[in-house]
C-alpha positions in Angstrom: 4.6 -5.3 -22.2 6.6 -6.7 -24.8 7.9 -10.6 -23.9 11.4 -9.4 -25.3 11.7 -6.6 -23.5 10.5 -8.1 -20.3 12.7 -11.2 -20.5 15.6 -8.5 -21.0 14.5 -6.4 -17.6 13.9 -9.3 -15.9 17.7 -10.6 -17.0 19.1 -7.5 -15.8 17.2 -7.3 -12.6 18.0 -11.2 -11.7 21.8 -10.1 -12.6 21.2 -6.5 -10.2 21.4 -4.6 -13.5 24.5 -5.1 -14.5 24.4 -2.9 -18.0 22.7 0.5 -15.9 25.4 0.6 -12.9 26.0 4.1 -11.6 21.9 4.5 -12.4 19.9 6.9 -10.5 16.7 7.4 -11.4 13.9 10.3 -8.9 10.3 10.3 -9.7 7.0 11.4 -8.7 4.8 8.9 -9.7 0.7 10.0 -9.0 -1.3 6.9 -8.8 -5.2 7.2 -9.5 -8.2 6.2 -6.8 -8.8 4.0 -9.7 -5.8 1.8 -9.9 -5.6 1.8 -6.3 -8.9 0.4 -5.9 -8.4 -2.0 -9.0 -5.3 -3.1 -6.7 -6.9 -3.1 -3.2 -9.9 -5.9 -5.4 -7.1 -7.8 -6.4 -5.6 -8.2 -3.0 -9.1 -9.1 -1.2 -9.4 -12.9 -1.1 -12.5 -14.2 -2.4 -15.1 -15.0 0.3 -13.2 -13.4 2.4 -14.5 -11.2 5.6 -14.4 -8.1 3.7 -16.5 -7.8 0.3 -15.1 -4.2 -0.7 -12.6 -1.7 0.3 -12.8 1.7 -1.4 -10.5 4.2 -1.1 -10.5 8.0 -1.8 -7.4 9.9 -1.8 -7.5 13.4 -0.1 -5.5 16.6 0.5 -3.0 16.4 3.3 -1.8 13.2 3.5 -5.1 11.9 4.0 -7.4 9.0 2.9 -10.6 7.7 3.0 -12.0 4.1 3.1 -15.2 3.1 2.6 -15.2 -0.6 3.4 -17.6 -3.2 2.9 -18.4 -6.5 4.7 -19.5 -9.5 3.8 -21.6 -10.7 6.7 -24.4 -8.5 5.2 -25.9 -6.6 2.1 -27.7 -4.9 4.2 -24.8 -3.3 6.1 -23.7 0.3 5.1 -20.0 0.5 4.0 -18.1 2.0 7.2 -15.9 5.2 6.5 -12.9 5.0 8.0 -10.8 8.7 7.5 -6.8 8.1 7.7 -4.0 10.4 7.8 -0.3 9.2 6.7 1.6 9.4 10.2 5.1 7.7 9.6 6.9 7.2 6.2 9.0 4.3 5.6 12.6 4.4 6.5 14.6 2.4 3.1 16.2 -0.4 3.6 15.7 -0.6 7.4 12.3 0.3 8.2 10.1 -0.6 5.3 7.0 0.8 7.3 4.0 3.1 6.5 2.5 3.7 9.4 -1.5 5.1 9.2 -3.2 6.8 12.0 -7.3 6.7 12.2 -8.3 10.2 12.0 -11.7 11.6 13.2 -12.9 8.3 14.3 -16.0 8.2 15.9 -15.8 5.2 18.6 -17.6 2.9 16.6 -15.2 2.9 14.1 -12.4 2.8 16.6 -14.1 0.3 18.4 -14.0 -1.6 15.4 -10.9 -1.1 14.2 -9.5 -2.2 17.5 -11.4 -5.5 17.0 -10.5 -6.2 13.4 -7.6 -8.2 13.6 -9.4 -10.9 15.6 -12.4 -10.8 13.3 -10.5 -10.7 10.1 -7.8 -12.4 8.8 -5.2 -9.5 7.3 -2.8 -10.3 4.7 1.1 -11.1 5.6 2.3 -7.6 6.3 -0.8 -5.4 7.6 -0.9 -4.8 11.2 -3.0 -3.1 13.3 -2.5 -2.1 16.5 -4.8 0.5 18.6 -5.7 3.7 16.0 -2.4 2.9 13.4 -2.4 0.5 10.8 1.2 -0.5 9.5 1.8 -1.3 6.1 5.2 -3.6 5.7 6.2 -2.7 2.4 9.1 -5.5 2.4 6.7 -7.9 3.3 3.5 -7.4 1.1 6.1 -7.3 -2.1 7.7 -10.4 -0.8 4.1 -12.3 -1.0 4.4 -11.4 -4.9 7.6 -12.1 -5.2 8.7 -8.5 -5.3 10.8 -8.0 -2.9 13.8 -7.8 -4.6 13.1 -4.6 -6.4 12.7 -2.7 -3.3 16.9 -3.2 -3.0 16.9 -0.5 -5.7 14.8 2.2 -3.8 17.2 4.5 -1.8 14.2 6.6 -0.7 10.1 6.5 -0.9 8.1 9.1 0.1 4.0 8.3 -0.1 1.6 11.7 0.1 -1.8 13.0 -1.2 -3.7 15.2 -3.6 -7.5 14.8 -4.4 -7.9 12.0 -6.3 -4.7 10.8 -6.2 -2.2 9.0 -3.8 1.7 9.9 -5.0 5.1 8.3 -4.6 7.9 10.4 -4.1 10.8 7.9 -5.3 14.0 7.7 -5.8 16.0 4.5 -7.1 19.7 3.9 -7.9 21.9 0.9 -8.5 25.5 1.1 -7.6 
C-alpha cells in the first residue's frame, strides 16, 4: 500500500475516523484456502510442536485440517473435519466457537490432549470436541484490536474453496 495513504488511514483510525462519521460499510469478503494457509504459516512459531496446519474450506460451514507435527517426518498429517458451531457475538462475545465433526477417537483422543502437549497461541482454546477462537484477543497480539471497535456484526461461513466473512462495519 501506498506510505501516504497508509499514514492517512492510519491517522484517521488512531483519531476513530473522524472525516467518515455516520460510515457504514456491509461486505462479503471470500478469503481463499490459499491466504488462509499463507496466514495459518505465519502464525505457527518456528520449531514449534506443529510443523504444518493445512486447511480446506468446505460446503456447510465446514472445514478441514490436515495438520502436521514435528515430532516426526514420518508421521502422516492427521485430518481433523470441523463444522462452525457458534458465531461471534460483536462487541461482547468476540467468539468462534468450532465443533470436531466426524472424529474418529483418535483424533478426539488427541484433540482432548492437545492443549497439554502444545502450547496454543493467546486466544485459542480448546476444551473437549470445540475449539474457541477469541477474535479480540488474537488481533490484540498484532496490535489489532482496535479495528474490531468498528465491526457492528461478523458472520464467518463456507463454500468449497473458500472461507467467507459476512461483515458489516460503521463508525458513529
Amino acid at each position: 500500500m501506498n506510505s501516504v495513504l497508509l499514514d492517512l488511514l492510519q491517522r484517521q483510525q488512531r483519531d476513530g475516523f473522524p472525516d467518515l462519521g455516520g460510515s457504514e460499510v456491509v461486505a462479503t469478503i471470500p478469503v481463499s484456502e490459499r491466504l488462509v494457509n499463507e496466514t495459518v504459516a505465519t502464525l505457527l512459531p518456528p520449531g514449534g510442536k506443529v510443523r504444518e496446519v493445512e486447511i480446506r474450506a468446505e460446503a456447510d460451514n465446514r472445514l478441514t485440517a490436515r495438520v502436521r507435527l514435528s515430532a516426526s517426518t514420518l508421521l502422516p498429517a492427521i485430518p481433523v473435519t470441523l463444522a462452525i458451531e457458534e458465531q461471534p457475538r460483536l462487541p461482547d462475545h468476540p467468539i468462534l466457537s468450532l465443533r470436531l465433526a466426524q472424529a474418529s477417537g483418535f483424533v478426539a483422543l488427541a484433540a482432548s490432549t492437545l492443549p497439554s502437549m502444545v502450547t496454543l497461541p493467546p486466544g485459542i482454546s480448546i476444551e473437549g470436541e470445540h475449539i474457541r477462537l477469541d477474535l479480540r484477543r488474537l488481533l490484540a497480539e498484532r496490535k489489532l484490536d482496535s479495528w474490531l471497535e468498528y465491526v457492528t456484526d461478523l458472520r464467518i461461513s463456507t463454500r468449497a474453496g473458500a472461507i467467507v466473512l459476512h461483515v458489516r462495519i460503521a463508525n458513529g
